[in-house]
N, CA, C and O atoms as a GROMACS GRO file, in nm:
protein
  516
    1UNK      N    1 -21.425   6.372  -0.975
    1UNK     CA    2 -21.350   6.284  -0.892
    1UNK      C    3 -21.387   6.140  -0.920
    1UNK      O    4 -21.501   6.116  -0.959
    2UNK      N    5 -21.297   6.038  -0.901
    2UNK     CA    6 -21.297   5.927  -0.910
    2UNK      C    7 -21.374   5.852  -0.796
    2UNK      O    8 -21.342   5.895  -0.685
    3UNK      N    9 -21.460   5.760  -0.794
    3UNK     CA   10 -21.469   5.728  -0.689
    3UNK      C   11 -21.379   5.584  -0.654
    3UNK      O   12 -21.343   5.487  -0.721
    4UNK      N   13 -21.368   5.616  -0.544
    4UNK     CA   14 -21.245   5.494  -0.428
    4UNK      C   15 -21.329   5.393  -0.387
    4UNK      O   16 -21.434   5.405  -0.324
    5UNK      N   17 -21.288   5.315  -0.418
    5UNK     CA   18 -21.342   5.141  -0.331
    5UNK      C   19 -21.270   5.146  -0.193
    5UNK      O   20 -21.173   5.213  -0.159
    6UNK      N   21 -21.356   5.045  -0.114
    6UNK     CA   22 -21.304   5.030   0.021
    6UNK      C   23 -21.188   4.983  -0.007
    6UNK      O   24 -21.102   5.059   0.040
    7UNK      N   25 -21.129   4.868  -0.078
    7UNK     CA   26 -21.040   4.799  -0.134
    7UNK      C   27 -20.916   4.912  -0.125
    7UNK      O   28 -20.810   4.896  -0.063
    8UNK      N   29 -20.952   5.016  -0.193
    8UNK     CA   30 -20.825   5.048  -0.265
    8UNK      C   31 -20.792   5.179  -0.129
    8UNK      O   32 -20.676   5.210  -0.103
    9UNK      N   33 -20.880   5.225  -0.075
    9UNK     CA   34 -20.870   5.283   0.038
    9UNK      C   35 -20.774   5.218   0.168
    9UNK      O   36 -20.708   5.281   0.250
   10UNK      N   37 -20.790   5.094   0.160
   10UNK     CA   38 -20.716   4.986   0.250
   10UNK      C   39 -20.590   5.006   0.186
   10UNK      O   40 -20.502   5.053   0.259
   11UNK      N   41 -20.557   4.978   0.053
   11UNK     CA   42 -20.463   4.939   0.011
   11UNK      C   43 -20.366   5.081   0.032
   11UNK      O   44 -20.255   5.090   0.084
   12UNK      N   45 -20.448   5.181  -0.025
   12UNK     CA   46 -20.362   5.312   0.039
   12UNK      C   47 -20.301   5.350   0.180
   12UNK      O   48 -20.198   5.414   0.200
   13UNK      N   49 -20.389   5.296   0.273
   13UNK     CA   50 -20.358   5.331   0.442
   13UNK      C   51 -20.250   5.228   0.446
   13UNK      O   52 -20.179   5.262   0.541
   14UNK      N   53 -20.197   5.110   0.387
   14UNK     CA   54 -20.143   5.051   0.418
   14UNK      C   55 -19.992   5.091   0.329
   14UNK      O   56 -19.878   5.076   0.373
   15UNK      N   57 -20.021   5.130   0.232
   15UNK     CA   58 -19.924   5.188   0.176
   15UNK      C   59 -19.850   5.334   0.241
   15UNK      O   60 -19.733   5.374   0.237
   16UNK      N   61 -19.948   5.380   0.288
   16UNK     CA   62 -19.874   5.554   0.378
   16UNK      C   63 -19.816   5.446   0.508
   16UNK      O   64 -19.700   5.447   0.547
   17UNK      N   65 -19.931   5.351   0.569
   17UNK     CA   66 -19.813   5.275   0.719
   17UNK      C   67 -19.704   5.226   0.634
   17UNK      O   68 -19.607   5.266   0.699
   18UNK      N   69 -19.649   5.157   0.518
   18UNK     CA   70 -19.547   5.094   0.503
   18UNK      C   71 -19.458   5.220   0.476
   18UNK      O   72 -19.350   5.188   0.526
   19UNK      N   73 -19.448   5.322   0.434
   19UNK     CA   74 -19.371   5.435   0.398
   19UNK      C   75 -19.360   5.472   0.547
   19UNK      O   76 -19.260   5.414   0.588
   20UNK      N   77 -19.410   5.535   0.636
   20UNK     CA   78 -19.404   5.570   0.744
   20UNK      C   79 -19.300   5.469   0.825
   20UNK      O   80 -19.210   5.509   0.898
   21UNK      N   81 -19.330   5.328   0.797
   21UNK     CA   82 -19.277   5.235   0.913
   21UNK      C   83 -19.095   5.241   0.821
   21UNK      O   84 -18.992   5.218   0.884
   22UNK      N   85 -19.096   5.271   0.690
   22UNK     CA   86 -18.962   5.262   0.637
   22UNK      C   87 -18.895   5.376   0.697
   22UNK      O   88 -18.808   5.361   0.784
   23UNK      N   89 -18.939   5.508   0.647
   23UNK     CA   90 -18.854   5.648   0.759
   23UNK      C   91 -18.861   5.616   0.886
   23UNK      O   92 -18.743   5.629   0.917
   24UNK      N   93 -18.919   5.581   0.988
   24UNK     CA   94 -18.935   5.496   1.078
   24UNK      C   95 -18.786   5.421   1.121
   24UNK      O   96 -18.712   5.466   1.209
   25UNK      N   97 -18.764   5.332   1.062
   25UNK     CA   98 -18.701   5.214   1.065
   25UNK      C   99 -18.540   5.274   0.990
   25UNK      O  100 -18.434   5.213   1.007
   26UNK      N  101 -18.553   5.419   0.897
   26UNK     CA  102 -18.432   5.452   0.880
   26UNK      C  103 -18.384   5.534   0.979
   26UNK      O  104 -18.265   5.545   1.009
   27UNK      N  105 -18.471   5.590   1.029
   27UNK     CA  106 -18.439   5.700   1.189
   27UNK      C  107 -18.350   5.614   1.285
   27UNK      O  108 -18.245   5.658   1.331
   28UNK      N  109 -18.412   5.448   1.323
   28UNK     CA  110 -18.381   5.367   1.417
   28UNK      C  111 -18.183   5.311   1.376
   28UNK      O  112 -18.080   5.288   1.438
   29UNK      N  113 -18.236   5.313   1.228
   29UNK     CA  114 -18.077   5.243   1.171
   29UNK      C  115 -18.010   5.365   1.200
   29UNK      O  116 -17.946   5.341   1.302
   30UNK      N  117 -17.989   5.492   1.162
   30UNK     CA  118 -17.922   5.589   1.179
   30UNK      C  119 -17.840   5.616   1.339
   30UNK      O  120 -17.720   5.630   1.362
   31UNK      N  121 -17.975   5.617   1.446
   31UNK     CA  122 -17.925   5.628   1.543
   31UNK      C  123 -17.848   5.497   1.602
   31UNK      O  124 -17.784   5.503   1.707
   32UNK      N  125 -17.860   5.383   1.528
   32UNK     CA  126 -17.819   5.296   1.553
   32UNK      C  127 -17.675   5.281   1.515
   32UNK      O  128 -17.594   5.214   1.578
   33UNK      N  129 -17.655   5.336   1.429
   33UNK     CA  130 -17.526   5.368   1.320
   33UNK      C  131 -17.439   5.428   1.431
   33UNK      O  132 -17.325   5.392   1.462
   34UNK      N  133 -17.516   5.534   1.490
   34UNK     CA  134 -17.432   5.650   1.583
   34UNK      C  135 -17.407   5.588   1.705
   34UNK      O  136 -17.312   5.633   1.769
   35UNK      N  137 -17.461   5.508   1.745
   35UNK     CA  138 -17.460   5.429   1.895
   35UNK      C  139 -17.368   5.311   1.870
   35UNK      O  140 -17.349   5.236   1.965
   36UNK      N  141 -17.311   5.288   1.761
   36UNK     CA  142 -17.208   5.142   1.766
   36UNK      C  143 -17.045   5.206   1.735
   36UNK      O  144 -16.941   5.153   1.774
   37UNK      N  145 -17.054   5.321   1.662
   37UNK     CA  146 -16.963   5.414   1.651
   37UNK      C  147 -16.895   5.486   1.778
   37UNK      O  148 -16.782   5.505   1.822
   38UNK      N  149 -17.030   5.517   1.812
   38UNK     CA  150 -16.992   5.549   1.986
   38UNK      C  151 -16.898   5.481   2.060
   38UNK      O  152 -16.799   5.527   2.115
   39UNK      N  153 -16.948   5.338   2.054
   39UNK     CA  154 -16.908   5.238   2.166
   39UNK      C  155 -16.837   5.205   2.105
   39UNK      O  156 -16.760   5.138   2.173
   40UNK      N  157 -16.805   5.206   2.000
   40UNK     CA  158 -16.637   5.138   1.924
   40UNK      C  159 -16.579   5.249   1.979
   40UNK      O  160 -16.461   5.217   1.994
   41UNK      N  161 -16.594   5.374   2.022
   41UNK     CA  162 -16.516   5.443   2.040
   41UNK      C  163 -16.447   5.462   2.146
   41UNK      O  164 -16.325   5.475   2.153
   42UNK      N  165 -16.571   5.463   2.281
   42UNK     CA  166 -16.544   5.423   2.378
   42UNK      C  167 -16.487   5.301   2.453
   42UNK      O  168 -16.442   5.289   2.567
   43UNK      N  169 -16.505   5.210   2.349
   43UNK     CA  170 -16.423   5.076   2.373
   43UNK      C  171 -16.279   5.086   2.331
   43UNK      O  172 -16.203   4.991   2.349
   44UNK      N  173 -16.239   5.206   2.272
   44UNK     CA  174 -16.093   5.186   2.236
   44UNK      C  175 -16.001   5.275   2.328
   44UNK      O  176 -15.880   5.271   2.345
   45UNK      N  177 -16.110   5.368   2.389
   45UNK     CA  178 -16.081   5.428   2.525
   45UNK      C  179 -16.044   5.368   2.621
   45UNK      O  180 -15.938   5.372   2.684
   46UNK      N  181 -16.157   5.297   2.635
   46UNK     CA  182 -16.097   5.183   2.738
   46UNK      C  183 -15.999   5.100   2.734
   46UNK      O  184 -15.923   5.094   2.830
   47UNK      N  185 -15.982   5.031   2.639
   47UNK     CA  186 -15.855   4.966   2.633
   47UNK      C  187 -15.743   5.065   2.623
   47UNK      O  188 -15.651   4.990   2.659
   48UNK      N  189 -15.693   5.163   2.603
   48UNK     CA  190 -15.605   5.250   2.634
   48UNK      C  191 -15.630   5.280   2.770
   48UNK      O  192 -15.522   5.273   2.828
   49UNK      N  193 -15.725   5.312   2.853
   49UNK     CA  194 -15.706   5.354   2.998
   49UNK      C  195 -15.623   5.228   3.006
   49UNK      O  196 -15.502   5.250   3.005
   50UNK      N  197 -15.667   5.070   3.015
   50UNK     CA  198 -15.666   4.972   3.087
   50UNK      C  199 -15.480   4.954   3.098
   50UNK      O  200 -15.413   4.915   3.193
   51UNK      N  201 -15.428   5.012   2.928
   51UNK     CA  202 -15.326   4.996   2.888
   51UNK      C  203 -15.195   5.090   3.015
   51UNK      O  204 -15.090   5.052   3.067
   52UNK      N  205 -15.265   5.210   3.020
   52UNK     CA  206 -15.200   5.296   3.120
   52UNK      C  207 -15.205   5.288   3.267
   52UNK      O  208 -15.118   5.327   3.344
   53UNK      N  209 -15.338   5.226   3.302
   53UNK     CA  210 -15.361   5.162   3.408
   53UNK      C  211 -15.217   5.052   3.472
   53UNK      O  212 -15.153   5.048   3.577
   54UNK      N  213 -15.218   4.986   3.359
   54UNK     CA  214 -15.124   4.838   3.339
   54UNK      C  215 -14.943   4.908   3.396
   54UNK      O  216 -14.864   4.869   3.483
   55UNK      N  217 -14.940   5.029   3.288
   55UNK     CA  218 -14.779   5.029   3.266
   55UNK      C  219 -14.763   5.144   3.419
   55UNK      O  220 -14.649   5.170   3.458
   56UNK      N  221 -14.867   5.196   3.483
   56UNK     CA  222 -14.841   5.299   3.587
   56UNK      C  223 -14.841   5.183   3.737
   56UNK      O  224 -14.783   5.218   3.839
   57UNK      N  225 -14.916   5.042   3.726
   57UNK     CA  226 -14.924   4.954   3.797
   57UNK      C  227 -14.777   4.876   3.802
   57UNK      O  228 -14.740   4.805   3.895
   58UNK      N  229 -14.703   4.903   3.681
   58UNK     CA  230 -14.578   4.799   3.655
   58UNK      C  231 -14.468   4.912   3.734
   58UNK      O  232 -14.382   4.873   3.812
   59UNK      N  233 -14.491   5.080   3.693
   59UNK     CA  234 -14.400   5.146   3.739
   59UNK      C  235 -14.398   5.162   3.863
   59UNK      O  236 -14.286   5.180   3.911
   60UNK      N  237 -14.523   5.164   3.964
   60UNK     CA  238 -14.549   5.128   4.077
   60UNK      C  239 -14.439   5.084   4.170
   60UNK      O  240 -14.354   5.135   4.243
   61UNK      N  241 -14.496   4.928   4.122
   61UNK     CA  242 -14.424   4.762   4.126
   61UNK      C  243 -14.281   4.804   4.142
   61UNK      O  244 -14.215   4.757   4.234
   62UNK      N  245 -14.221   4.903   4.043
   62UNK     CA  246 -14.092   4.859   4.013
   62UNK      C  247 -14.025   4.986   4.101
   62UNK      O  248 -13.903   4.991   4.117
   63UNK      N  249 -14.122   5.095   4.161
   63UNK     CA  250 -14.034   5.208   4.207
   63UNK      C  251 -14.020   5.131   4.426
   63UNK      O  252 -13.944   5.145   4.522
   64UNK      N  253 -14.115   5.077   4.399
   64UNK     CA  254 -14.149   5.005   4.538
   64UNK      C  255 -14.040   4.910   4.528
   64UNK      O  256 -13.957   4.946   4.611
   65UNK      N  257 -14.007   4.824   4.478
   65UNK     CA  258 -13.920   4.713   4.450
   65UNK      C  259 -13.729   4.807   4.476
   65UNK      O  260 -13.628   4.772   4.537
   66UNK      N  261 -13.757   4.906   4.408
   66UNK     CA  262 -13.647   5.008   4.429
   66UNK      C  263 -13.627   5.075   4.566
   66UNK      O  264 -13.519   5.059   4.623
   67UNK      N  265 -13.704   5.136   4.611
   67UNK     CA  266 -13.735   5.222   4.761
   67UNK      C  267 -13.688   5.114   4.863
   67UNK      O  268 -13.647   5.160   4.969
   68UNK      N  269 -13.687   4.948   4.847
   68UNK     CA  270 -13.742   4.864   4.928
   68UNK      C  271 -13.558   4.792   4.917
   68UNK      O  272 -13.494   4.740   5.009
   69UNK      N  273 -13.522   4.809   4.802
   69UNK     CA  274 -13.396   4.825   4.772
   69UNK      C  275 -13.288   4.897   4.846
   69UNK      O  276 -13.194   4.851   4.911
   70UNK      N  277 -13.333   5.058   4.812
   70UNK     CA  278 -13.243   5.180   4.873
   70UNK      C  279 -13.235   5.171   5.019
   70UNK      O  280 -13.140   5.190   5.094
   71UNK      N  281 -13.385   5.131   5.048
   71UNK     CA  282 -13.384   5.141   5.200
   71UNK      C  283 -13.268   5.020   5.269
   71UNK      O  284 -13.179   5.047   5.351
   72UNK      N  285 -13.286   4.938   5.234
   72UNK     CA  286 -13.203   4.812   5.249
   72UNK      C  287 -13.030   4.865   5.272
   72UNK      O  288 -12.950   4.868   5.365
   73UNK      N  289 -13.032   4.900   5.135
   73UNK     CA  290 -12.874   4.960   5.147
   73UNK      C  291 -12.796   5.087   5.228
   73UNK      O  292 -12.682   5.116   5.263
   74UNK      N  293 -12.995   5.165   5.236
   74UNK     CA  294 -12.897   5.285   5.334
   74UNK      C  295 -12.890   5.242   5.480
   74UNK      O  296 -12.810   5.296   5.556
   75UNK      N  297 -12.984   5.135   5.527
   75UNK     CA  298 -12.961   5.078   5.669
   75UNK      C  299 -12.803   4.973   5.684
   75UNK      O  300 -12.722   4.982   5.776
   76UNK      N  301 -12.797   4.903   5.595
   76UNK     CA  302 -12.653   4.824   5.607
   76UNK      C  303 -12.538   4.932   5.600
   76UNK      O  304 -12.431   4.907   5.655
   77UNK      N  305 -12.555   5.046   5.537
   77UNK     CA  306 -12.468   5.180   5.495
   77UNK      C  307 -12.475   5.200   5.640
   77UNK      O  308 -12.398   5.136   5.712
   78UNK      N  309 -12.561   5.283   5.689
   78UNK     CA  310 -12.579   5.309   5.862
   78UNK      C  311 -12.524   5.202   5.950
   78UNK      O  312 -12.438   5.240   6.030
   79UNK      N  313 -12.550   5.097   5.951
   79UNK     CA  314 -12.496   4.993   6.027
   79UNK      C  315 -12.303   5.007   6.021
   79UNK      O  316 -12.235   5.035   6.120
   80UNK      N  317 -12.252   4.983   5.894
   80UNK     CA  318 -12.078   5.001   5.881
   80UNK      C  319 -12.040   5.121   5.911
   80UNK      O  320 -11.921   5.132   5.939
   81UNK      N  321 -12.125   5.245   5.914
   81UNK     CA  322 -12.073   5.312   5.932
   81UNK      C  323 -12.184   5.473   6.026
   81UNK      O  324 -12.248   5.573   5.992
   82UNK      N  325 -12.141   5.399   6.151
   82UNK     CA  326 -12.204   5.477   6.252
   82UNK      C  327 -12.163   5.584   6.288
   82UNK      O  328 -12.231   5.640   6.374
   83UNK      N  329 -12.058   5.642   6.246
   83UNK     CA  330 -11.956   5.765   6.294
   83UNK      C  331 -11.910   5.826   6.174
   83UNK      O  332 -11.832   5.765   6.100
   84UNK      N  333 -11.963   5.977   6.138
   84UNK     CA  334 -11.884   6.035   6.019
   84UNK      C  335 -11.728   6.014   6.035
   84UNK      O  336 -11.683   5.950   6.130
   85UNK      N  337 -11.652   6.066   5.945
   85UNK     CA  338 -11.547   6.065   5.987
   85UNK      C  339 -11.494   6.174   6.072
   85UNK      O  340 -11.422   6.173   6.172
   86UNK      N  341 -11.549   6.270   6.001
   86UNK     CA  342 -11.568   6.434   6.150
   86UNK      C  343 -11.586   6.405   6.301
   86UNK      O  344 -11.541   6.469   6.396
   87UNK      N  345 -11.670   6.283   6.303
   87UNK     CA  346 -11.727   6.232   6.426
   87UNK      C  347 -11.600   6.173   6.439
   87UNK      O  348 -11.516   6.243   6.495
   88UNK      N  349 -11.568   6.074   6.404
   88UNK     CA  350 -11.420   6.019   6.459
   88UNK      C  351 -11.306   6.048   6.468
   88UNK      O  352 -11.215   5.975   6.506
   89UNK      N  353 -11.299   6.179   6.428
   89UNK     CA  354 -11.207   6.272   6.408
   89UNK      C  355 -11.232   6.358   6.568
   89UNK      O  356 -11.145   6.357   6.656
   90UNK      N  357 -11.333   6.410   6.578
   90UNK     CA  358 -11.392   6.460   6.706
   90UNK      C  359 -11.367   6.390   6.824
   90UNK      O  360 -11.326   6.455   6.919
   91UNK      N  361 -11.385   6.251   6.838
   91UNK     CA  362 -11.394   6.200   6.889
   91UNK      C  363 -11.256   6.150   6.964
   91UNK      O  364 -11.235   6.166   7.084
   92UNK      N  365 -11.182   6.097   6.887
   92UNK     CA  366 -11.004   6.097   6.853
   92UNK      C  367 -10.927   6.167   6.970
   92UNK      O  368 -10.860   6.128   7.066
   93UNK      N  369 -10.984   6.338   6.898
   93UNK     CA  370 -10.916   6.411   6.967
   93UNK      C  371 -10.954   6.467   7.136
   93UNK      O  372 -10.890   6.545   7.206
   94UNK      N  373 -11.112   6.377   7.175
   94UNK     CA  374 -11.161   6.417   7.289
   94UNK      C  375 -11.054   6.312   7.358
   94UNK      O  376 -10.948   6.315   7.419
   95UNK      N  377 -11.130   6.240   7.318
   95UNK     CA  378 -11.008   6.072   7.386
   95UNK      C  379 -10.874   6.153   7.423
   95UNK      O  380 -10.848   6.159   7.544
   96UNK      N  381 -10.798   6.207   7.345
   96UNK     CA  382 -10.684   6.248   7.339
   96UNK      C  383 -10.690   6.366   7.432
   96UNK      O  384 -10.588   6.378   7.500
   97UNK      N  385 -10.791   6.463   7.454
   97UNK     CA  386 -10.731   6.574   7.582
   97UNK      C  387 -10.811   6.496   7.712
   97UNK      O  388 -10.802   6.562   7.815
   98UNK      N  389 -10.872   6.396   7.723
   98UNK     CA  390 -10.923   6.354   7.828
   98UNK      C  391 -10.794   6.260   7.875
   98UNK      O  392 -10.795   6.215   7.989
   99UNK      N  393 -10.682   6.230   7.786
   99UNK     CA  394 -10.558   6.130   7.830
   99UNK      C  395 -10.467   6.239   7.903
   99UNK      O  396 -10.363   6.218   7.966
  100UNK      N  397 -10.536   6.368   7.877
  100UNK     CA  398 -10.401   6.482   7.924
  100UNK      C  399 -10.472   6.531   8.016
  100UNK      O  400 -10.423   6.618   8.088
  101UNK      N  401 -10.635   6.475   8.038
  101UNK     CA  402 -10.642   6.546   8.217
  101UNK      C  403 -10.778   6.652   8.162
  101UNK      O  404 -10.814   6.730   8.249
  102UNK      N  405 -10.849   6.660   8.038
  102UNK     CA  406 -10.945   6.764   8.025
  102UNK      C  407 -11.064   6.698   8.104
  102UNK      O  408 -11.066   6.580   8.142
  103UNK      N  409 -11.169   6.797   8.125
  103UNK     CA  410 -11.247   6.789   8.211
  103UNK      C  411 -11.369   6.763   8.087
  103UNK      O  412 -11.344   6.773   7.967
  104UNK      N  413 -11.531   6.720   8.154
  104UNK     CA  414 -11.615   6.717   8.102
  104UNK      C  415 -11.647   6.851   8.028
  104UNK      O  416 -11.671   6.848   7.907
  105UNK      N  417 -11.648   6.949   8.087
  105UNK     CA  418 -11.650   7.088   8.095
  105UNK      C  419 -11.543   7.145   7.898
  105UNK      O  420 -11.553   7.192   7.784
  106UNK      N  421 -11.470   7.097   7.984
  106UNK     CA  422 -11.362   7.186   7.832
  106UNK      C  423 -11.382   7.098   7.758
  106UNK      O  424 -11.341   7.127   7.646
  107UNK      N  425 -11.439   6.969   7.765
  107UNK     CA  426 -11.468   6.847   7.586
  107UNK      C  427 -11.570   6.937   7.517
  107UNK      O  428 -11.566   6.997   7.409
  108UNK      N  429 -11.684   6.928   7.636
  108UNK     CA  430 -11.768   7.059   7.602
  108UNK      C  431 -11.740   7.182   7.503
  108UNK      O  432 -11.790   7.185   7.391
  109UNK      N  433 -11.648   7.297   7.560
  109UNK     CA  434 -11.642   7.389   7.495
  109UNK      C  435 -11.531   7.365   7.387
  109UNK      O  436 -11.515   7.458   7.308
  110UNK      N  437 -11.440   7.236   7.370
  110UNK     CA  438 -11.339   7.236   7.253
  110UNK      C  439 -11.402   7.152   7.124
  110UNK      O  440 -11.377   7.158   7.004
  111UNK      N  441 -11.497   7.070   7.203
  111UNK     CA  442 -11.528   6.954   7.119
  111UNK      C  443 -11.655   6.969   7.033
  111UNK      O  444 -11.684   6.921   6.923
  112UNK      N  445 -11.732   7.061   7.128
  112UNK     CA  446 -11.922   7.076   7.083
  112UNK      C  447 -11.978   6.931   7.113
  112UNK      O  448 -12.075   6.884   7.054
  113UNK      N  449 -11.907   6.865   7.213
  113UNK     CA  450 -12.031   6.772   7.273
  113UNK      C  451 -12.082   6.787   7.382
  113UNK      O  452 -12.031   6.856   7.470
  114UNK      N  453 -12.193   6.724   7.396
  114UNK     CA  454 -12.343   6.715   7.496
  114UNK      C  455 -12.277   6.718   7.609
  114UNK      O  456 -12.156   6.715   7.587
  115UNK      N  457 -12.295   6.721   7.688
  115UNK     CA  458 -12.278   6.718   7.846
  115UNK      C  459 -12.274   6.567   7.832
  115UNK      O  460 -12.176   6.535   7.765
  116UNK      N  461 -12.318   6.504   7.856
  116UNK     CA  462 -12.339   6.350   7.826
  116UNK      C  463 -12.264   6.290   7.824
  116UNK      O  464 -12.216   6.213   7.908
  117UNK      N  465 -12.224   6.329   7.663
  117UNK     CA  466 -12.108   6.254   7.597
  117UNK      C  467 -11.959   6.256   7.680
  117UNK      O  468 -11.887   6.162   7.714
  118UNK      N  469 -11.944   6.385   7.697
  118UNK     CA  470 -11.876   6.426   7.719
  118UNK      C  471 -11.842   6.389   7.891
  118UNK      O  472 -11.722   6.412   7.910
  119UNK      N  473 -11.912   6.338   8.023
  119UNK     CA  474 -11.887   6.305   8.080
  119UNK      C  475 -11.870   6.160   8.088
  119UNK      O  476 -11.805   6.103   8.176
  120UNK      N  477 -11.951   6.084   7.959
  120UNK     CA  478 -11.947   5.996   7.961
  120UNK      C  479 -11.817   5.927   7.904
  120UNK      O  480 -11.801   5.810   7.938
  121UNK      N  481 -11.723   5.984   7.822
  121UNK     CA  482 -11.593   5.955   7.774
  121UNK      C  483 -11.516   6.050   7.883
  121UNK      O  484 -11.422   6.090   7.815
  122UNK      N  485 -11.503   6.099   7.990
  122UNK     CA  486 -11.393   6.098   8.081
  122UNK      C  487 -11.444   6.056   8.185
  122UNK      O  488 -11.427   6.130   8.282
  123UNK      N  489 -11.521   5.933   8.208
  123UNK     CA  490 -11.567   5.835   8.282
  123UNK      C  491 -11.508   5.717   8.228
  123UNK      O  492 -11.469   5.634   8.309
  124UNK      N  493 -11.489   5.687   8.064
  124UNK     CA  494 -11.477   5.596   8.030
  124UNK      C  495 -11.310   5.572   8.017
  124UNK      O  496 -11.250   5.466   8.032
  125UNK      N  497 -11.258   5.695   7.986
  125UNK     CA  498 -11.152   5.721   8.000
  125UNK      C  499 -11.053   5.747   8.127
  125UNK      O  500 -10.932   5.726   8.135
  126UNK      N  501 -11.130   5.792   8.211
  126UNK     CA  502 -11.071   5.759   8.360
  126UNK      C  503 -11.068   5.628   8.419
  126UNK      O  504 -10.983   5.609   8.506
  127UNK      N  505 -11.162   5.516   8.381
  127UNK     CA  506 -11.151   5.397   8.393
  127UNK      C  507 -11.024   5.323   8.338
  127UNK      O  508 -10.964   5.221   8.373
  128UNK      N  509 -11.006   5.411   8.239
  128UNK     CA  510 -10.925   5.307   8.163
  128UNK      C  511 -10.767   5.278   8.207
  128UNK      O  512 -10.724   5.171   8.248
  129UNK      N  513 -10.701   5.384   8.190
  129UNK     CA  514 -10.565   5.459   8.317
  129UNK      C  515 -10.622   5.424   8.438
  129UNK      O  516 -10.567   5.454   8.544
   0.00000   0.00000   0.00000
């Protein structure tokens, strides 16, 4: 065997730490490699949620804007027109046997209205004659 100087003994330990600290330092790049890949990845996730986020926030916006619409039109609809025409048709013809003398009673059984109604238009109709 050769014999080793302190010298060259140093120079060896420092040579196995510099090899060590290189696999070392390629372990760190590797996982490092995998962790920016990641987050590019997940960052493109995100901007697609943010994207669907956006267009389900616009369809939102725009079905509310609509509802807020319909509603509008079916109340002015209700307002012109408070009486089917069945109803005024019904109605027509109560007017009409209450001019010939019908009672609350028979609007009732000819007409299918309420007690109510029905006394309440040959009240209104006895006023009137």
């Amino acid at each position: 065997m050769l014999p080793i100087s302190f010298e060259q003994v140093g120079l060896l330990a420092a040579v196995v730490a510099l090899v060590i600290g290189l696999v070392a330092l390629a372990r760190v790049r590797s996982v490092l490699v995998r962790l920016e890949k990641r987050c590019a990845t997940q960052n493109s996730e995100l901007v697609l949620l943010q994207q669907n986020q956006q267009a389900m926030n616009q369809s939102v916006v725009g079905m509310g804007k609509k509802i807020r619409h319909l509603t509008q039109r079916l109340g002015e609809a209700e307002q012109r027109n408070l009486f089917t025409p069945g109803d005024e048709a019904s109605y027509q013809q109560a007017a009409r046997l209450v001019s010939l003398g019908a009672s609350a009673g028979e609007l009732m059984d000819h007409c299918g209205m309420a007690r109510a109604e029905a006394e309440l238009l040959v009240t209104l109709k006895g006023r009137a004659h």
